[in-house]
N, C-alpha and C positions, 0 to 999 in steps of 0.2 A: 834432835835426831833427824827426823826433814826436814825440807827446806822447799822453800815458794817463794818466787819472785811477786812483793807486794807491791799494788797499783800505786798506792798514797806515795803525793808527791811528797819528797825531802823537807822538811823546815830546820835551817840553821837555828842557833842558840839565836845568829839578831833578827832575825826574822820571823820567831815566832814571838818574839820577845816585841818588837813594831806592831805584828799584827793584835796578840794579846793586847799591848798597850790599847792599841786604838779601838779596841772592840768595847776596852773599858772607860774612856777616856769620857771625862761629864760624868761618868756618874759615880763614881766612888773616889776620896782623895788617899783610899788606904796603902800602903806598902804591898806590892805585888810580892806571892810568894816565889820560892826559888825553888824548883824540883829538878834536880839530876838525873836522864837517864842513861845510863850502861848498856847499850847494846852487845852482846854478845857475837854478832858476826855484821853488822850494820842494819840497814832496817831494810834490806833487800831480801834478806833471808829467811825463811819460813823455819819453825813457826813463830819464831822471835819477833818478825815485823810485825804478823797478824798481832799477836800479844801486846804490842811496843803501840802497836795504829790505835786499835780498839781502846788503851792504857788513856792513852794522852786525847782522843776524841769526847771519852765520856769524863775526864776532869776537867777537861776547860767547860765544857758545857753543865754538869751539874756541882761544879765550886763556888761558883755564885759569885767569885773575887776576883781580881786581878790573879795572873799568874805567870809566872817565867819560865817557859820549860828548855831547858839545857838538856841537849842527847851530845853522848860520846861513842864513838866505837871502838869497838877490840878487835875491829877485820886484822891486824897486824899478829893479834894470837892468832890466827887463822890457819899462818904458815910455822909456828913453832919456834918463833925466832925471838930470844932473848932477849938481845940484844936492842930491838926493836919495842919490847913490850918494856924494857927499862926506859928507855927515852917517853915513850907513852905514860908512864908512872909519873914520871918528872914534871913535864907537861901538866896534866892531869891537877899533881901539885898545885903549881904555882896558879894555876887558874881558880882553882878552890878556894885556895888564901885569897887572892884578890875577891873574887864575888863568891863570900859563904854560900850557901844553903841550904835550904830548912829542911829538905826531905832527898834520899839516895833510892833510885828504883833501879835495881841489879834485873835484867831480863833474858834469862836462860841461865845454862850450868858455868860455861865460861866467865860470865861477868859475874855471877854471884861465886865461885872462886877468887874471881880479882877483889872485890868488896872487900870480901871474909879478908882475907888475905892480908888487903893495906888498909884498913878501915882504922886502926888506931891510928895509922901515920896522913891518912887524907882526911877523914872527919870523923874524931873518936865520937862525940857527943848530938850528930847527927842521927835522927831516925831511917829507917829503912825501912821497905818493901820489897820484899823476893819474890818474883815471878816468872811464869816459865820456866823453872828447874824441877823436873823431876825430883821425888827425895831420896834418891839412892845417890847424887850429887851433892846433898846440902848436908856438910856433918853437923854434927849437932852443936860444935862450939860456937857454928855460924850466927844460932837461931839465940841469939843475946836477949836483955828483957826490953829493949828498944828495935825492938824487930818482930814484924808480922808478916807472916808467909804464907800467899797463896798460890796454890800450884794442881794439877792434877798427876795423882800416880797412873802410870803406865803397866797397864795390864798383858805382862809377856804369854803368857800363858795361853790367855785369854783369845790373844790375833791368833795362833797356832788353834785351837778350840773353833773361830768364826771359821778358817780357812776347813777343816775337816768336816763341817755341820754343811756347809756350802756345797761341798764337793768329796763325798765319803771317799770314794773312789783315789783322791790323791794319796800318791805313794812317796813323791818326794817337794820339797818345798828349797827350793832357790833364792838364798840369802842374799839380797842385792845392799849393800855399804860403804862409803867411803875411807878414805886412812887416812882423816886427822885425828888426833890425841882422842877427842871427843868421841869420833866415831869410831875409836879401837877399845874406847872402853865402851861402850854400847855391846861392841857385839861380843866383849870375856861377858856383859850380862848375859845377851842372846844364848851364847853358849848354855852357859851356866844353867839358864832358868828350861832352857830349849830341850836339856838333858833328858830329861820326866817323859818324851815322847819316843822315846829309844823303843824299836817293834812297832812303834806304829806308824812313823814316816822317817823318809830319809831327809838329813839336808845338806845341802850345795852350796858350799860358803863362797859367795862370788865377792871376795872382800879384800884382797890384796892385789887386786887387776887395773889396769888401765882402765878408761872410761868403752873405748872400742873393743879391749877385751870381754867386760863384761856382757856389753849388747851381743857380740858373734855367739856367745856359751847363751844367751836367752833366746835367741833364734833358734836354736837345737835343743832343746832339752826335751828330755825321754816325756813320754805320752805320760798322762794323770800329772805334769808336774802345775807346782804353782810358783809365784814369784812373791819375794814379801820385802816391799822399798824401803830401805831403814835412811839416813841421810847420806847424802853423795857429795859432802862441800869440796873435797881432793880428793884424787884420784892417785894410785899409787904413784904415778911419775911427778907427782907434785902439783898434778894442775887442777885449777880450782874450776868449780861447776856453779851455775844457778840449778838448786835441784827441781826446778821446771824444766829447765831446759833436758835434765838427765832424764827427768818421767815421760816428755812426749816421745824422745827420743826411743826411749826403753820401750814404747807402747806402740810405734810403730813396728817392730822389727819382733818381738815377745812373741812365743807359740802358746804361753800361758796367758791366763788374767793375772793381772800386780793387783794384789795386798798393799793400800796404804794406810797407815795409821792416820794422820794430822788429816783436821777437818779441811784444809786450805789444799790438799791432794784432791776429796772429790770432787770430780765435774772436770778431771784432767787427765783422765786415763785408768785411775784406781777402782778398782769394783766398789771398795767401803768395805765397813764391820765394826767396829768399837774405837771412832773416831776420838782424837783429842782434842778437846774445847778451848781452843787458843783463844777466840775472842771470846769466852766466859771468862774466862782465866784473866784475860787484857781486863775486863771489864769491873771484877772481880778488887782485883787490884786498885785500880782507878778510888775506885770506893772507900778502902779500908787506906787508903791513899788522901782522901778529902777529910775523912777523920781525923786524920793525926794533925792535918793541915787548919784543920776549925778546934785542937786546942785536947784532943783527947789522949790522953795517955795510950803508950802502945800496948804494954799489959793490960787494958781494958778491952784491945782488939784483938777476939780469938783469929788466930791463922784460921786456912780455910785449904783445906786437901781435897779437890773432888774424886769422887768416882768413877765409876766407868758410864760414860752416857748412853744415851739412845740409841742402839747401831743402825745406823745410816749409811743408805747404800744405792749407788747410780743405774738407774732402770736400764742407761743402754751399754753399758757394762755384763750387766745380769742376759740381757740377752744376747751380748753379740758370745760367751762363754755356754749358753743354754744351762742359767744354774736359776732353776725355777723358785717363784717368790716362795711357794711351803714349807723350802728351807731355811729359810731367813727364822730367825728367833722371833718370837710370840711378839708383838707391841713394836718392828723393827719400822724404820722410814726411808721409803724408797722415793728417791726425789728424781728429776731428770725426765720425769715418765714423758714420754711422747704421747702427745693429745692425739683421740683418736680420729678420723675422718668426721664423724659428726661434733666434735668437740671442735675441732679449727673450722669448721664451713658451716655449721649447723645455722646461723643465719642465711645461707643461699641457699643452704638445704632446703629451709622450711621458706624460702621463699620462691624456690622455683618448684617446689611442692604447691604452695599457693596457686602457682600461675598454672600447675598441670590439671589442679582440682581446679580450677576456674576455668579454665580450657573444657578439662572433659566435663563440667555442669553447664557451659554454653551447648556443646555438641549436643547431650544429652538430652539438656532443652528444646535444641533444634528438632534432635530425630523424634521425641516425643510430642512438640507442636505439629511436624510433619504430619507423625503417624495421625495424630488428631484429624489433622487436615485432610489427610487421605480418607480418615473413616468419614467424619460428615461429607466431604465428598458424596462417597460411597451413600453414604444413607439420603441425600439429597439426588443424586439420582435414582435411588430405590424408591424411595420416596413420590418421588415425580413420578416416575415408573408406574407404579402403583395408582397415583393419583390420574393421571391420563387414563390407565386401564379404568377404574372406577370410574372417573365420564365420561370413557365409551361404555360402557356396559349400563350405566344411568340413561346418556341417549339412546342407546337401543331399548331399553326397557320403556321412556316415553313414546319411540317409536311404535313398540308393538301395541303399547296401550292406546295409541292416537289411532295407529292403524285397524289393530282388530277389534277396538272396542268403540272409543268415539266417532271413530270414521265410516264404521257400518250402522252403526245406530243413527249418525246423520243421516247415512241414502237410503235406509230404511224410512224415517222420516219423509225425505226427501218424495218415497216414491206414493209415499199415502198422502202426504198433500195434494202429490201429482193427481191422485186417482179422481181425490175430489176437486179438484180444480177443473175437472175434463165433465164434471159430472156421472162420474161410472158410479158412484155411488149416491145421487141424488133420494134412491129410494131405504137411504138407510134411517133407522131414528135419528131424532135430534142427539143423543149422546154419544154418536160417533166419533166424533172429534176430539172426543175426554182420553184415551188413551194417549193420542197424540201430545197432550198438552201433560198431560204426566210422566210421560216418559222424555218429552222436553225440560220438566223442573229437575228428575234425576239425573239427566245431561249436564245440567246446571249446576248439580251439586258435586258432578263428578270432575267439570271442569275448576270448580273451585276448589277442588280438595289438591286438585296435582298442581294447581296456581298454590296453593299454600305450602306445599310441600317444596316448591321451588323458591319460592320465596314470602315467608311470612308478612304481610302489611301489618298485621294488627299490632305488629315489634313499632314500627314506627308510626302508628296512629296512635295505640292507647299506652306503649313502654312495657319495658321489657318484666314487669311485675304480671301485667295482665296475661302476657304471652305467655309466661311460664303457665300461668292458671288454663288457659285454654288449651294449652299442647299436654297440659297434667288429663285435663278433661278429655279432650281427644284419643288422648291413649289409653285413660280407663275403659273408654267405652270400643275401641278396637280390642285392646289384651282383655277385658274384664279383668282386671287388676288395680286395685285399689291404690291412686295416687291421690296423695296428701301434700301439699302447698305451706312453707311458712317461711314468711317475710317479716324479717323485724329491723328497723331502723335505716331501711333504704333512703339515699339521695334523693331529692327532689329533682336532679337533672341525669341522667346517665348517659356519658357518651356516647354514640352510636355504635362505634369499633367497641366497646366494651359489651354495651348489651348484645351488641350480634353475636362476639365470641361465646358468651357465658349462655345463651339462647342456644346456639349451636352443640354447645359441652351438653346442654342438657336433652339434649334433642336429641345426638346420638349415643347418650347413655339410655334413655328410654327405649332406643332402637332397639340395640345390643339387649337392653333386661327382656325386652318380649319376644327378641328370636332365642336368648340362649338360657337366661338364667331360672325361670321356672317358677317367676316372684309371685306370692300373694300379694305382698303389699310393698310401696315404695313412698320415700317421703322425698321431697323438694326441701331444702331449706335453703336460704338465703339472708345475708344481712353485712354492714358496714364492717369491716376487721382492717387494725393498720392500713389507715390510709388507702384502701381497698376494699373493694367487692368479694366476699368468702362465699360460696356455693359448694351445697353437698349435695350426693344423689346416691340414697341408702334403698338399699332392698335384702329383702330375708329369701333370695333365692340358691342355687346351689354354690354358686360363688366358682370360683379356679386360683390356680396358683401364680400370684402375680410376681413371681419371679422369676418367670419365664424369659427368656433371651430375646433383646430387643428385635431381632432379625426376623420373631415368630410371633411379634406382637401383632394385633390385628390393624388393617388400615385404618377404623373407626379410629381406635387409644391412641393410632398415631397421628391421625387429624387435631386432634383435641389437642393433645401436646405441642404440633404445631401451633395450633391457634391461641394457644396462652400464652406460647412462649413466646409469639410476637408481637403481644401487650406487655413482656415484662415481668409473667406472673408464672404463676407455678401453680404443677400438675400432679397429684398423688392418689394413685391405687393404691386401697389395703381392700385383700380377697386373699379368702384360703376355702378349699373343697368346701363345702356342706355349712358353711357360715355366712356367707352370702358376701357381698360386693360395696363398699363404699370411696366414690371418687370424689376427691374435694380440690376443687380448682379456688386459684385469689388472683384475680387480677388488678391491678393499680388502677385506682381513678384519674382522670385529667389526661389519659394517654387516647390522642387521637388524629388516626392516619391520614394524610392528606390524598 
């Protein structure tokens, strides 16, 4: 019915017959078999070549034997010339009788006519396979009991059914066919079977025209029409076509979508619908073909008639017509589909995805080390800020105290020594002088108190255990506040930079509980943890909320934190209202500043 120009090169009878040899040569010494094939229009022709290619591919490869494959053609029925196909008969003859043959494969309606036809006079007692013939071509006296027939029936109906399900809206369908013998009786069937659709579509028999009349009438045809390829081998004026060449042609110049039946049409211009399985059918054959060839009787091989297959259909077909996939039949296969942008590039997708996300988690990085940056910044000079104000306002507070306290209770001194020095007071008791010498020892303890506040000696005479003990005792008896000392498992040596810092944590936690917290009691606790020094400093006074915003924390929390954290070690407040306050600092052992 159509026709396709097939890729597979040509093999002569000696040529395939050489190469056969040699593919078998060494290893088997058996008699190669002899299979005849009948091509019906040469093996250029669709769908007879596809059937004829696929036939002879899968018997030499699954026969397992040596084998001779002999092809003949009927291109000469082509043109209807008797004359011609008589000389072909003779031929045909005489070749036969010289090299018999064990098996006759007729491929399509032409050559399985020619078989039928001369088969008592070219090889009454040879077997046969019929393939590629529709069975409205094969009468039944053909199908002898040394003949197995595999073929697929042609569902007329059915293309007329795909075309209306596709496209509700078509009102006329345009018969595109050629005028050899073959394709005249194709379309008395079309007709015939086409009848049943009367009211519901028109159709447009473009079937007794020239090849260029047909294409000008598919250029123009009325809105909603469709076209349906039936085969195109001659054209009315006799000339013969490759019906590829007929469907690009047709497919450029078409206001419609083309309807092709044979599977070997889609991917060439056909939308698709209830393709015919030419290489099932080739393949099909081949099979039931190696059977008879390894020895089995052909009434033991049931023919084989397929059905109607899968409908398959060309995705850019389907869209360049706008006939959406929902109307495709239930389980239907659309091949051609064009991969979408992430389907064809989807590795440089996801890899210049990679390099955007690795770009923006650099940036990212950067402006959030920045902002980092910017905040200690910030807090480094707040910090400072701060810390400068707190040593000026510490040396004004020594000041006032040197000044108005030490420094007049010296020239007070100064001026009662003076008096008895001069003797203005010779006529006083002997216990005059006792005042002076006691308010000289309270000098003494006054100046020793602001020396220790400035800097503790007894941290580096007796270590930073004893100091904790005497600044616990010092501060009970300024707060009258009950502090408590305990040390369990302290070094033998503690580095200076460590007991300073951890002396200091404790020093101004003591501070802070007796200007703010309202403590009755406070413990000290100390001892080794990880490799480190662990210090707590608990009290049961009103406590605060130490979730407080670091920008409102007070300078004290923030010395402390400074001063661990440039041993290494780490600093934690837990306080909430009315539950009181505990800081627990750890600094690393072995850490010390030069």
């Amino acid at each position: 019915m159509m026709t396709r120009r097939c890729a597979a090169p040509r093999l002569s009878p000696a040529v395939g017959l050489v190469l056969l040899g040699l593919s078998t040569l060494g290893l088997s010494a058996e008699t190669p078999k002899r299979v005849l094939i009948v091509d019906s229009f040469g093996r250029d022709v669709a769908p007879f070549s596809v059937a004829a290619s696929s036939f002879r591919t899968t018997l030499v490869r699954e026969l397992g034997a040596p084998v001779d494959l002999y092809e003949v053609s009927l291109e000469l029925s082509r043109f209807d010339d008797a004359q011609s196909g008589a000389a072909f008969l003779e031929f045909l003859e005489r070749r036969v009788r010289a090299r018999p043959v064990d098996l006759v494969v007729p491929v399509g309606a032409p050559a399985v006519s020619f078989v039928g036809t001369n088969r008592d006079r070219l090889f009454p007692a040879t077997p046969v396979v019929i393939t590629g013939a529709d069975p409205r071509f094969v009468p039944r006296e053909f199908l002898r009991h040394d003949t197995v027939y595999v073929a697929q029936r042609v569902n007329l109906p059915g293309m007329v059914e795909d075309v209306l399900r596709m496209r509700p809206d078509t009102t006329n369908i345009a018969v595109v066919c050629g005028s050899s013998a073959l394709e005249r009786h194709w379309v008395s069937e079309l007709r015939r079977e086409f009848a049943g659709f009367a009211g519901r579509v028109e159709f447009t028999w473009l079937t007794e025209m020239s090849l260029e009349q047909v294409l000008e009438r598919c250029a123009v045809l009325p809105p909603h029409s469709f076209i349906m390829l039936g085969m195109f081998l001659v054209d009315a004026t006799g000339v013969p076509y490759d019906n590829d060449e007929v469907l690009l042609r047709l497919r450029r110049v078409a206001n419609a979508p083309v309807y092709g039946y044979f599977a070997s049409d889609l991917g060439n211009g056909t939308i698709g619908g209830r393709l015919y399985q030419d290489t099932e059918v080739g393949v099909l054959g081949a099979r039931a073909a190696i059977r008879l060839l390894r020895g089995e009787r052909p009434e033991q091989i049931p023919s084989q008639i397929l059905g109607t297959a899968v409908p398959t259909y060309d995705w850019r077909e389907l869209r360049r017509w706008g006939v959406s996939e929902s109307r495709l039949p239930a389980g239907s296969v659309v091949r051609y589909r064009q991969p979408t942008a992430w389907q064809r590039y989807w590795p440089w997708i996801v890899a210049a995805a990679a390099v955007c996300f690795l770009e923006a988690g650099l940036i990212l990085g950067l402006v959030v080390a920045s902002a980092r940056r910017r905040a200690a910044e910030a807090a480094v000079r707040d910090f400072s800020r701060r810390l400068i104000g707190a040593q000026e306002l510490e040396r004004s507070r020594l000041a006032r105290e040197l000044h108005d306290d030490v420094t007049q209770r010296l020239a007070r001194l100064a001026i009662d020594v003076g008096l008895v020095e001069l003797g203005v007071s010779q006529d006083r008791p002997p216990g005059a002088m006792r005042p002076v010498r006691e308010e000289l020892v309270r000098l003494s303890e006054d100046v020793h108190s602001l020396s220790y506040r400035l800097h503790p000696s007894i941290l580096e005479d007796l270590g930073l255990a004893e100091a904790l003990k005497a600044e616990a005792e010092r501060f009970s008896q300024q707060e009258s506040v009950v502090a408590e000392v305990k040390l369990h498992d302290l070094p033998a040596v503690i580095p200076n930079d460590t007991a300073l810092c951890l002396f200091r944590v404790a020093q101004e936690a003591l501070r802070n509980i007796g200007r703010h917290a309202g403590a009755r009691t406070v413990e000290i606790s100390m001892r080794s943890l990880d490799g480190g020094l662990h210090l707590a400093i608990q009290d049961d006074g009103v406590g605060f909320d130490s979730r407080v915003e670091d920008g409102q924390t007070s300078l004290g929390i923030t010395s402390m934190r400074e001063r661990v954290g440039l041993l290494g070690g780490e600093l934690d407040i837990e306080s909430s209202p009315g539950r009181g306050t505990t800081i627990v600092a750890w600094v690393p052992l072995g850490v010390e500043s030069t």
